[in-house]
N, C-alpha and C positions, 0 to 999 in steps of 0.2 A: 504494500500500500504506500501510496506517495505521503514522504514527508511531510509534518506538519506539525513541526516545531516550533513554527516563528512567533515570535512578541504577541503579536498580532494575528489572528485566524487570518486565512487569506479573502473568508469571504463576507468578511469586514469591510471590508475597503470599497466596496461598490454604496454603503452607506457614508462611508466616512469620508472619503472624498469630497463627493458634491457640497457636502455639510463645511469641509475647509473651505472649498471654494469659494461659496457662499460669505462665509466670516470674511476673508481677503476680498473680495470685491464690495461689501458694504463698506468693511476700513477705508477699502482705499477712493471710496466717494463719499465719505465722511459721515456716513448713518452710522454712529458709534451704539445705539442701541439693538439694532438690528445685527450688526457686526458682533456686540454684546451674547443675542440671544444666540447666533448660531455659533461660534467658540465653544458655548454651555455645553449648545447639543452635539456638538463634534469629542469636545472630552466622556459626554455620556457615552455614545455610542463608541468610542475608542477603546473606554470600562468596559463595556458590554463583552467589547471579543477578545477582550484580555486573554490568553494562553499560556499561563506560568509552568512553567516544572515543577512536577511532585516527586515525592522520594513513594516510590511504591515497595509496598511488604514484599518482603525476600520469604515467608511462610508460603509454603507450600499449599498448606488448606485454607491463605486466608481469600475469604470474598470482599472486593473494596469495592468503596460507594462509585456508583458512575457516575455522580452527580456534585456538583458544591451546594449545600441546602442544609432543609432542617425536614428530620425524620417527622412524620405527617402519622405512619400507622403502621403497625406489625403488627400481621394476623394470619393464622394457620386456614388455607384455602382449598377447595379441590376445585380442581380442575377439566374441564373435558375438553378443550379445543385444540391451541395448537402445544400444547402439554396436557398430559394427564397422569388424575393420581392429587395425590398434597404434599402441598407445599407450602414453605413458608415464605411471606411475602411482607414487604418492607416497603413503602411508598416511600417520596423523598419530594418536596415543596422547592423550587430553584424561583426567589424573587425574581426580580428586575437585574438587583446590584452583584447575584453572584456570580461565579466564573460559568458560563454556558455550553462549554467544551466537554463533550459527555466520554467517558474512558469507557474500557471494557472491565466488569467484574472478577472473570474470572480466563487462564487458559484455556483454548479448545480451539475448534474449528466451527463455524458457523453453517449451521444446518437448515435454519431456515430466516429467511426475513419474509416478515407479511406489515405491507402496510394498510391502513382502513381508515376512512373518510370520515367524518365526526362533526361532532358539536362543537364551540371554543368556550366552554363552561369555565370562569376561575378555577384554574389546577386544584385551586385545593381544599374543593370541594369534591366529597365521596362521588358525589356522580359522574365527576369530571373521568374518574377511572374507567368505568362502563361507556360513556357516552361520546368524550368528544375525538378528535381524530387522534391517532398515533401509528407508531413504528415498532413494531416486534423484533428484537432479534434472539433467535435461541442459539447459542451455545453448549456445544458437546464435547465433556471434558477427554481427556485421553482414556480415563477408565470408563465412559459411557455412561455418565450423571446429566443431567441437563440445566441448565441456570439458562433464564429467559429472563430477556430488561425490554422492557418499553418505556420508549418516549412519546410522552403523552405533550400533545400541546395545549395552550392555557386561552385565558382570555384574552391577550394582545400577542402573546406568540403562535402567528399562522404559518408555520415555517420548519419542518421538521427538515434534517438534514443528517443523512448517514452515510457515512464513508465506506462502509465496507460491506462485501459482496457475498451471496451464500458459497461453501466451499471453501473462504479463507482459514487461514490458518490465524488466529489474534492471541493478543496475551494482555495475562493481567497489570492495568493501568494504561495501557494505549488508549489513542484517541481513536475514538470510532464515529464522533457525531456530535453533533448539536441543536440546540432550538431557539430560536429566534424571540428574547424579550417577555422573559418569565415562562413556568412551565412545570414537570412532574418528571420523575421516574419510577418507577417502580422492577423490581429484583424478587425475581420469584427462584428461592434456593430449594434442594432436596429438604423433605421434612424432617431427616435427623439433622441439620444441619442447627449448629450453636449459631444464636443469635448476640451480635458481641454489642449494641447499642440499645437504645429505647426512645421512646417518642418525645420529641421535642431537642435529642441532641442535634448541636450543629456537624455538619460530616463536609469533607474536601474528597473531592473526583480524583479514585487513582490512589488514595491516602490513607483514608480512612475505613479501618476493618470492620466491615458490618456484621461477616458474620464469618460460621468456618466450617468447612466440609467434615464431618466426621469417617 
């Protein structure tokens, strides 16, 4: 998968752009308030697709968040669609302000992506899970476990975006995706799996160990 390490997501910059533009040409015809507001919103949107480095767990069994956020819900679920059986599952709340660069959970090879058209309910709200659009991708570990993340999009994020293809090979803490200006994840683990957070912690994409394969 193509690099995508920079400062900057790359697919920032078709926002961020126009928005300096903007700031430079009201400076430079003297509308200093105009000039004012788009600067604002050129540093906003520049936050938005911030891409820092994490130090991801060297454990073997750990599951890390995909997400920058605050845990929303953990709850033991069954399943029948495109997993089945139970599992446990761990939502995750990504504002405005956090990092939007989504990692992958866990090692494996990508067995399937399905994406589905939806509502744009506030993420984080329970029906937002069931109802509005997102992006499936399942994960199949080397010994044949499954971990599934969907990216759910929100009320101002209409924009899902995934980088990577059914067949690949990923690993734990890569970039695999992002959603555009608030949003959800959600991380469906095997059912014995230890759950290492609770509701309401804050967790970092790639960092932070949610939970752990037994």
């Amino acid at each position: 998968m193509k690099k995508r390490n920079s400062p900057i997501i790359f697919e920032g910059f078709v926002f961020i752009l126009p928005l300096l533009v903007l700031t430079v040409v009201f400076a430079s015809v003297g509308i200093k308030s105009l000039a004012l507001l788009f600067f604002i919103l050129t540093l906003f949107v520049t936050n938005f697709f911030r891409n820092p480095e994490r130090v991801i767990p060297t454990d073997t069994n750990a599951v890390v968040s995909p997400a920058d956020g605050k845990v929303l819900k953990i709850e033991e679920v069954e399943e029948n669609g495109l997993i089945a059986g139970k599992f446990k599952k761990i939502s995750i709340f990504m504002n405005i302000f956090n990092v939007h660069v989504n990692r992958v959970p866990y090692t494996g090879t990508v067995k399937t992506i399905r994406y589905q058209e939806g509502k744009f309910f506030n993420a984080s709200l329970d029906k937002a899970s069931s109802l509005n659009e997102r992006n499936s991708v399942l994960v199949q570990t080397d010994d044949g476990r499954e971990i599934l993340t969907i990216q759910i999009a929100g009320l101002v994020a209409r924009r899902i975006v995934c980088w990577v293809k059914e067949g690949m090979n990923i690993e734990r803490g890569e970039r695999f995706g992002l959603i555009r200006f608030g949003s959800r994840l959600e991380v469906f683990m095997p059912v014995d799996s230890e759950v290492l957070v609770r509701v309401g912690d804050k967790v970092r994409a790639g960092e932070t160990k949610i939970g752990s394969l037994q």
